[in-house]
N, CA, C and O of each residue as an XYZ file, in Angstrom:
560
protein
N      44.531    -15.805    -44.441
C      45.483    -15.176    -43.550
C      44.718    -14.308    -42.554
O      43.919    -13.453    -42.936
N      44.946    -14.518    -41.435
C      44.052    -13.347    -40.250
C      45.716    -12.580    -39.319
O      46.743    -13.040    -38.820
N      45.105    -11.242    -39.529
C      45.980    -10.160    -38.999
C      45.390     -9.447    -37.850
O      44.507     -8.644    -38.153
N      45.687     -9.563    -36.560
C      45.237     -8.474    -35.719
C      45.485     -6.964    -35.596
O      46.669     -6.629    -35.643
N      44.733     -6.169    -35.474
C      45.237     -4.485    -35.475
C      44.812     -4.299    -33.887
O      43.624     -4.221    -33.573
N      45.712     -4.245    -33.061
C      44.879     -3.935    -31.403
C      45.268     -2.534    -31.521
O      44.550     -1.591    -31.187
N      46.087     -2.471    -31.863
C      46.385     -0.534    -31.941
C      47.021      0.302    -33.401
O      48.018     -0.034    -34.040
N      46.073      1.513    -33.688
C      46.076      2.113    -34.652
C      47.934      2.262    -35.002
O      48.249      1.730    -36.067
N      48.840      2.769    -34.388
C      49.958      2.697    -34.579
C      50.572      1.750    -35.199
O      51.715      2.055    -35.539
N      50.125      0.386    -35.554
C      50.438     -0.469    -36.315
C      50.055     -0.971    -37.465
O      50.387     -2.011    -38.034
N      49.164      0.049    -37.819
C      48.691      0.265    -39.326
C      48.986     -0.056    -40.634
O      48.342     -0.635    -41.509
N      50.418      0.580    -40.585
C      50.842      0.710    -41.305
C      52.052     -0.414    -41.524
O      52.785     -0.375    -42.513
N      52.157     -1.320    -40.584
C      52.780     -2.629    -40.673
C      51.485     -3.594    -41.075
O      51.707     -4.615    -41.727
N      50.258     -3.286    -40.712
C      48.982     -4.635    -41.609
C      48.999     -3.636    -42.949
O      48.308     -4.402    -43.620
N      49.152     -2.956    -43.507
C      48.754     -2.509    -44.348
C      49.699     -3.087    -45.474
O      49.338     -3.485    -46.582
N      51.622     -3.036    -44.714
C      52.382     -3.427    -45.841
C      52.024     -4.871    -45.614
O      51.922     -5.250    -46.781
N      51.798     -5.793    -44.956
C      51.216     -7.043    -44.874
C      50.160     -7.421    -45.591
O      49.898     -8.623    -45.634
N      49.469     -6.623    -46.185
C      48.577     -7.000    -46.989
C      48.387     -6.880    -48.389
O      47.613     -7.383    -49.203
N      49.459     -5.946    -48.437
C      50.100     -5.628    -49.547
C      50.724     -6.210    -50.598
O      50.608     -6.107    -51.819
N      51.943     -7.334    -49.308
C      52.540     -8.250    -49.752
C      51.582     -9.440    -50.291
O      51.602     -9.903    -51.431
N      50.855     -9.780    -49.371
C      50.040    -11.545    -48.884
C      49.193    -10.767    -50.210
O      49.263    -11.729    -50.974
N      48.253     -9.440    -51.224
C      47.598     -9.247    -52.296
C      48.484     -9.966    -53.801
O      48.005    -10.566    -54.763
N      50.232     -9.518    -53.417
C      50.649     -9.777    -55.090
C      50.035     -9.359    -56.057
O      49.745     -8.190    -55.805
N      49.591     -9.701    -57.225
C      49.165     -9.583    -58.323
C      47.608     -9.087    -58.239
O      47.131     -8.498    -59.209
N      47.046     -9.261    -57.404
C      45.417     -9.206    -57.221
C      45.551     -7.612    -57.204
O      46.420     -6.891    -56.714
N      44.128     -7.254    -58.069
C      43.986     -6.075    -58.340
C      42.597     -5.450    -58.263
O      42.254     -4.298    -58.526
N      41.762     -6.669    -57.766
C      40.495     -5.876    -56.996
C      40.471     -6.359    -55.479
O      40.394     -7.489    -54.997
N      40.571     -5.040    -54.875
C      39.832     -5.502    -53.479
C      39.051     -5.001    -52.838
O      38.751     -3.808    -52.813
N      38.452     -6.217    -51.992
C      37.041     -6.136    -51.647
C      36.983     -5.972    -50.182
O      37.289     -6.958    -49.511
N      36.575     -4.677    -49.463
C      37.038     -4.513    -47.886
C      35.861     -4.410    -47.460
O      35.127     -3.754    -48.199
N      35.167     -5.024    -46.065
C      34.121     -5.814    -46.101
C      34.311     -5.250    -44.308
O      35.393     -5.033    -43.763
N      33.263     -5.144    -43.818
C      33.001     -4.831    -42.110
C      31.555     -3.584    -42.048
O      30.842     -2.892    -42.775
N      31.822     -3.968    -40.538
C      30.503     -2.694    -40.245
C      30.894     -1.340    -40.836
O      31.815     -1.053    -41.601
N      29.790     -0.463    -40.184
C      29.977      0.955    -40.205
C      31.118      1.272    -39.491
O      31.200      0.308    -38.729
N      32.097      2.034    -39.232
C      33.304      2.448    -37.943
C      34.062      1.225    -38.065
O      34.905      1.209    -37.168
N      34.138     -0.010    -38.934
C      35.106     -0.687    -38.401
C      36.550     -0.716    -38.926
O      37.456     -1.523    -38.716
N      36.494      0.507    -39.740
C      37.861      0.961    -40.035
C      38.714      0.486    -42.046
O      39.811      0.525    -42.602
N      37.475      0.153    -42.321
C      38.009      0.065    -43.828
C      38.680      1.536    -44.405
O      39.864      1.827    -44.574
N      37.607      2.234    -44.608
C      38.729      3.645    -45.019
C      39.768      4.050    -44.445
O      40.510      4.880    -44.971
N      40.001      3.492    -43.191
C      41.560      4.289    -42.184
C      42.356      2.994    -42.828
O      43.508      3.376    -43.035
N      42.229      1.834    -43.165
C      42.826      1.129    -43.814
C      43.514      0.786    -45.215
O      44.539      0.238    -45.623
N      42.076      1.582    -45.856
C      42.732      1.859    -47.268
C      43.357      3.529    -47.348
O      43.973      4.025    -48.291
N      43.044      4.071    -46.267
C      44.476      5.120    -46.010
C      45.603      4.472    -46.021
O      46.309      4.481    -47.029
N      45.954      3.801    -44.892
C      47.049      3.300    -44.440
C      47.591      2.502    -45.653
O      48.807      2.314    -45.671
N      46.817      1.994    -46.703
C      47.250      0.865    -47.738
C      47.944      1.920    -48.954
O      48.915      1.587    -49.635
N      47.169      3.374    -49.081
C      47.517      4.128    -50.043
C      48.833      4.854    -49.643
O      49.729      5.035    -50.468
N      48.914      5.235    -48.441
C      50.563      5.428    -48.344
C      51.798      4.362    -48.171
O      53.009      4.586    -48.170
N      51.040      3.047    -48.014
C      52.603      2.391    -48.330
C      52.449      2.375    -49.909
O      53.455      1.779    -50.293
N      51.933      2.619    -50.666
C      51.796      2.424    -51.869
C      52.380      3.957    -52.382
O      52.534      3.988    -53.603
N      52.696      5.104    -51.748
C      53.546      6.117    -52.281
C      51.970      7.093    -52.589
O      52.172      8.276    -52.865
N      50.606      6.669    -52.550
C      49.936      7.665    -52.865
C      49.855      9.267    -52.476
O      49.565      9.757    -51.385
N      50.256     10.030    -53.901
C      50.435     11.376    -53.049
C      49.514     12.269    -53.022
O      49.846     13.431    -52.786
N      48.129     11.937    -53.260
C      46.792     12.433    -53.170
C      46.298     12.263    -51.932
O      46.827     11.457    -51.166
N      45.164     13.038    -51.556
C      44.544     13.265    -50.172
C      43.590     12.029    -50.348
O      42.730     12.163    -51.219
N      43.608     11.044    -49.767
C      42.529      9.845    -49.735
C      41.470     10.075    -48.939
O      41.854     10.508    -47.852
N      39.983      9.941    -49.034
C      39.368      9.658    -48.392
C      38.100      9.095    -48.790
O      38.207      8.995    -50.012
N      37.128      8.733    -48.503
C      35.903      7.498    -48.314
C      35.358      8.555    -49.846
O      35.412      9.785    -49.851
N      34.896      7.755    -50.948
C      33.975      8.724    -51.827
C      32.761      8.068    -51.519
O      32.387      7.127    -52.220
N      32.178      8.415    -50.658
C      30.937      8.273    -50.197
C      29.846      8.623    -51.298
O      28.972      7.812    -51.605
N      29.944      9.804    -51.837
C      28.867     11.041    -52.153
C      29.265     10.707    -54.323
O      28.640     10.708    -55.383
N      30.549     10.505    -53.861
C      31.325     10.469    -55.756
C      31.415      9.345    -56.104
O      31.896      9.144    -57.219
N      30.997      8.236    -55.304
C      31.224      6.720    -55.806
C      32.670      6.236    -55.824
O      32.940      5.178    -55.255
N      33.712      7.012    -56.501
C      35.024      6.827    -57.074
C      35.868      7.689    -56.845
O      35.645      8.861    -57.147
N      36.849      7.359    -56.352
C      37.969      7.964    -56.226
C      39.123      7.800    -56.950
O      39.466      6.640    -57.177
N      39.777      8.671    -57.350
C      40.781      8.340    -57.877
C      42.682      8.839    -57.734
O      43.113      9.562    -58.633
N      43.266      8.575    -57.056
C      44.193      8.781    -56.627
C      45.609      8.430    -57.518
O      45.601      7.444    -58.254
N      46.630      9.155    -57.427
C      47.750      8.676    -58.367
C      48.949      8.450    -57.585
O      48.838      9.216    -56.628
N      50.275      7.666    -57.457
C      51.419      7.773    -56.530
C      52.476      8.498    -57.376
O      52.045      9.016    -58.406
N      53.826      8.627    -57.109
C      54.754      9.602    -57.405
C      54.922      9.158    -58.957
O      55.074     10.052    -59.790
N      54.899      7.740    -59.384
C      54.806      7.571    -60.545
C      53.864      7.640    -61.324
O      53.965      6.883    -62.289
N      52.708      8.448    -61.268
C      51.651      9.021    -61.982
C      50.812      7.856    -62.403
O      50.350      7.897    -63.543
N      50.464      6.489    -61.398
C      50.006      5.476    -61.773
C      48.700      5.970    -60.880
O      48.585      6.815    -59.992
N      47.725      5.023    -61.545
C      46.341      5.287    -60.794
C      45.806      4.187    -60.405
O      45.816      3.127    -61.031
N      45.115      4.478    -58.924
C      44.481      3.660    -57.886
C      43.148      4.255    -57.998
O      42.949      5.437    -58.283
N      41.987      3.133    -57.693
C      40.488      3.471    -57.776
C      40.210      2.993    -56.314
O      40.774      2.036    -55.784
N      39.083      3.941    -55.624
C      38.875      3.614    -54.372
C      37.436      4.228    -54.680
O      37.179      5.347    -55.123
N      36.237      2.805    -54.193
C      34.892      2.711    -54.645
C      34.448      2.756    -53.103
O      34.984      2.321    -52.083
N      33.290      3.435    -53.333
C      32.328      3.368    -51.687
C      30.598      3.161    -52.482
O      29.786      3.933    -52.991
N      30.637      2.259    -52.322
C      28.926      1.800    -52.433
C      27.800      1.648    -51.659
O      26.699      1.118    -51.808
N      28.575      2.479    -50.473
C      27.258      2.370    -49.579
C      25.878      3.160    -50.026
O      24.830      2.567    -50.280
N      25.967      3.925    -50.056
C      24.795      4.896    -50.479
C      23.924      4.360    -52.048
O      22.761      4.618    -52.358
N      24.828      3.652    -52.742
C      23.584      3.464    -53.774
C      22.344      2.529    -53.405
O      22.216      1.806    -52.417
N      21.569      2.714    -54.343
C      20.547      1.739    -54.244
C      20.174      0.898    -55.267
O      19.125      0.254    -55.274
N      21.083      0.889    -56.206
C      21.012     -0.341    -57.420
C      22.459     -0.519    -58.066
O      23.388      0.288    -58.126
N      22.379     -1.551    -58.432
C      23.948     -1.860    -59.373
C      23.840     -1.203    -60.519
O      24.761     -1.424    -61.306
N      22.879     -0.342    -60.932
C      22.639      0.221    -61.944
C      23.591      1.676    -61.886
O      24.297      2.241    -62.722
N      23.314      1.899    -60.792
C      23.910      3.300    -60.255
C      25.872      3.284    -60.613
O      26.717      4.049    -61.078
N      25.796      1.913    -60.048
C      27.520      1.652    -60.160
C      27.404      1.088    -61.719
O      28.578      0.728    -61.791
N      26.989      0.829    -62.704
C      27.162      0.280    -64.299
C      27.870      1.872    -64.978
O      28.870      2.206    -65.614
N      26.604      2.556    -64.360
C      26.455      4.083    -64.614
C      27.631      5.192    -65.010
O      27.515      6.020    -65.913
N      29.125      4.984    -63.891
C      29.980      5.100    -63.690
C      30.903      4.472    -64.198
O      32.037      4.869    -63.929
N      30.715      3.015    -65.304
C      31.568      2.304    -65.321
C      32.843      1.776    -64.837
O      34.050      1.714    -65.071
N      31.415      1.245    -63.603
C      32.469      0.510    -62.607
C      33.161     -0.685    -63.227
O      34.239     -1.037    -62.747
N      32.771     -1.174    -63.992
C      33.172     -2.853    -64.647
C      34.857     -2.351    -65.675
O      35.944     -2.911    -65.816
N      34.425     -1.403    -66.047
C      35.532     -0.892    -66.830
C      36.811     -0.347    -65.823
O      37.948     -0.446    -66.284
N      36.676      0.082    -64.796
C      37.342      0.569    -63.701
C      38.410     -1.140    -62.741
O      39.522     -1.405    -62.285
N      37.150     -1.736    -62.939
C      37.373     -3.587    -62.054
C      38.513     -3.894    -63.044
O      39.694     -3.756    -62.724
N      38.062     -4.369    -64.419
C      38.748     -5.090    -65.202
C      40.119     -4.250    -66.002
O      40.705     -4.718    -66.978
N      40.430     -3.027    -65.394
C      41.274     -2.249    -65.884
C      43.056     -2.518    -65.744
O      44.063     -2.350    -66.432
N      42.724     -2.975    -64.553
C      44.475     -3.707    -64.222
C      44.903     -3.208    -63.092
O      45.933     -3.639    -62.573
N      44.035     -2.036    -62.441
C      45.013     -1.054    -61.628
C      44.461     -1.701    -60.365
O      43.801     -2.717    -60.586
N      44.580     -1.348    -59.118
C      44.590     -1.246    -57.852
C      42.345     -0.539    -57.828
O      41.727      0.497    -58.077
N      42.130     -1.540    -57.501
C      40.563     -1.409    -56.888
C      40.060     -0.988    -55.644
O      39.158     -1.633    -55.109
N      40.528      0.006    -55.126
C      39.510     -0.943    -53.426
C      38.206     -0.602    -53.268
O      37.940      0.589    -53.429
N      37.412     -1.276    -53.019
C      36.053     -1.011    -53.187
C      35.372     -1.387    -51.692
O      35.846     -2.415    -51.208
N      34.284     -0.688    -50.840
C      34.027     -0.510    -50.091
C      32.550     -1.083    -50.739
O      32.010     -0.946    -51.837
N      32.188     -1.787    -49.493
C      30.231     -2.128    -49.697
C      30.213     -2.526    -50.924
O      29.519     -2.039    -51.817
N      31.310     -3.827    -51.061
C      30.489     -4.560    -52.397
C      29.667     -5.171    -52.473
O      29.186     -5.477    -53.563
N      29.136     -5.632    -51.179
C      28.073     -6.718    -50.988
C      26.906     -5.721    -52.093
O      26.392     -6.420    -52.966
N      26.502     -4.289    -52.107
C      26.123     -3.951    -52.715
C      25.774     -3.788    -54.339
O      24.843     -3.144    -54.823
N      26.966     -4.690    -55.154
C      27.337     -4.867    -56.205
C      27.400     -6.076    -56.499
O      28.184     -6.345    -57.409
N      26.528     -7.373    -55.786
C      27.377     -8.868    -55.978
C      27.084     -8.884    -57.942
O      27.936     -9.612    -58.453
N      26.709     -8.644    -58.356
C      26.927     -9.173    -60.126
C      27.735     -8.700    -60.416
O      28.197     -9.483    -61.245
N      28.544     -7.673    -60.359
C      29.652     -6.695    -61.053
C      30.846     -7.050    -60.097
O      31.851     -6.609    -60.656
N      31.178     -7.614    -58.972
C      32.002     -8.020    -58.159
C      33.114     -8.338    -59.019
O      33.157     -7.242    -59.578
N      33.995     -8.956    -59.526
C      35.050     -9.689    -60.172
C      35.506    -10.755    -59.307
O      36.052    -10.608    -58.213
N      35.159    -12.136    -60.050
C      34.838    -13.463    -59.084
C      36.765    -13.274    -58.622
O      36.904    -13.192    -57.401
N      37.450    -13.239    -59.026
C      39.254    -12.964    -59.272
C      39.109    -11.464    -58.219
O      38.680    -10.382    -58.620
N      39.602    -11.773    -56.780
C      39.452    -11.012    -55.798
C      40.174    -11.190    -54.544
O      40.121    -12.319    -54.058
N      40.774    -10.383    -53.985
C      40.913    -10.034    -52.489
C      40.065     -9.344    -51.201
O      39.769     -8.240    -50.745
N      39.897    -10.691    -50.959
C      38.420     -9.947    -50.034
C      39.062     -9.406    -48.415
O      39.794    -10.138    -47.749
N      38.756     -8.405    -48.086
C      39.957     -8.163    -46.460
C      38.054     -7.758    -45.720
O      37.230     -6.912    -46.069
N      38.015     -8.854    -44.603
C      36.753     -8.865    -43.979
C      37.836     -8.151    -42.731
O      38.926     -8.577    -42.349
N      36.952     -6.725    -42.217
C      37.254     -6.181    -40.864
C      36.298     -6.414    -39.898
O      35.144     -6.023    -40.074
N      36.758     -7.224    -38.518
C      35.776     -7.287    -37.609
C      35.943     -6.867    -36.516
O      36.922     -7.592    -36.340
N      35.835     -6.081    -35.155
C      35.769     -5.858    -34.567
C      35.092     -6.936    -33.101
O      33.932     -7.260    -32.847
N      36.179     -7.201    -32.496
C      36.529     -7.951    -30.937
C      35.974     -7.273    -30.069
O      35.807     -6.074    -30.288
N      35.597     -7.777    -29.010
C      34.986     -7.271    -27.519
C      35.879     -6.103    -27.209
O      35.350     -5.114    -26.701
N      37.308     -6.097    -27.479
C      38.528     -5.273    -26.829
C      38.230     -4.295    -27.702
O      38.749     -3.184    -27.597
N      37.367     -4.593    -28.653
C      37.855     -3.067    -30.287
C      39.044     -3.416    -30.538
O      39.718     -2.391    -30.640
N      39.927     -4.720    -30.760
C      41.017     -5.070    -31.700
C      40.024     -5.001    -32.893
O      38.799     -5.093    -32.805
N      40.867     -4.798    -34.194
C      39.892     -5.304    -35.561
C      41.093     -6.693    -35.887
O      42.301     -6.847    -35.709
N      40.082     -7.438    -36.393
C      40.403     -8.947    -36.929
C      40.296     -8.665    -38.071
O      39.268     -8.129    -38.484
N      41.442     -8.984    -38.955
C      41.298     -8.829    -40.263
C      41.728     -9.929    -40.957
O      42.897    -10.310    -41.013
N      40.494    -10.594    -41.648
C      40.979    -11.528    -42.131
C      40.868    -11.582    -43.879
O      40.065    -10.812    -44.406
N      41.634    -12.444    -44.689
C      42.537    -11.910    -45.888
C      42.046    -13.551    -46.937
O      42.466    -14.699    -46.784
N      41.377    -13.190    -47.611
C      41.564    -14.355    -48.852
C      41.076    -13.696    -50.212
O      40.240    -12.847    -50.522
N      42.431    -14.868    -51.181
C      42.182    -14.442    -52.482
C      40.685    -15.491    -53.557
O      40.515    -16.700    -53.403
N      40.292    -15.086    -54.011
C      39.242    -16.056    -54.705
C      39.541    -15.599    -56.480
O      39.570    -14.490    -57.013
N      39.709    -16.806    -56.974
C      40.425    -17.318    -58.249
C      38.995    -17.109    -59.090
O      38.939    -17.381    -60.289
């Protein structure tokens, strides 16, 4: 599935769009440059989802963890900064993946062994205009 975002104001219509087109999938894998807008996305994904925690990139903490009005919990991973999959074992990230809840994980390319082959991958790319192209597949 490919979704265009040409303007931030519509955010929050790709966000419930992706929401829907995820279903059942419970790791995802958000994939683009530096600035190309994964964390303003998994903002935008955590409030249609009712999250009533302050979201933002855990750059520095690896993991985030956020809850919505029904005291359910969402994990939001940033792997840029490590420098081994060891770092993410460490944390028990695998236990976090295979848990059931809502994943989003940032810079998995950083993690390909611990990945969970059972995934939603949302690749953000950025157009000549600065639209982001977002394109959407599940892998079984």
């Amino acid at each position: 599935m490919q979704l265009i975002l040409s303007d931030l104001g519509e955010i929050d219509i790709v966000a419930q769009k992706i929401i829907e087109y995820a279903g059942e999938e419970s790791v995802w894998l958000f994939e683009g440059e530096m600035g190309a807008g994964k964390t303003t996305l998994i903002k935008a994904i955590c409030k249609q989802l009712g999250i009533v925690d302050e979201t933002s990139s855990p750059t520095f903490a690896l993991v985030n963890v956020y809850e919505n009005e029904k005291a359910e919990e969402f994990y939001h991973f940033d792997f840029y900064r490590i420098n081994d999959e060891v770092e993410a074992i460490d944390i028990g990230a695998d236990e976090y993946f295979y848990s059931g809840r809502l994943c989003f994980i940032e810079w998995s390319e950083k993690i390909p062994s611990l990945t969970p082959q059972k995934n939603l991958k949302i690749s953000i790319n950025l157009d000549a205009e600065r639209n982001r192209m977002i394109s959407l597949s599940k892998h079984e």
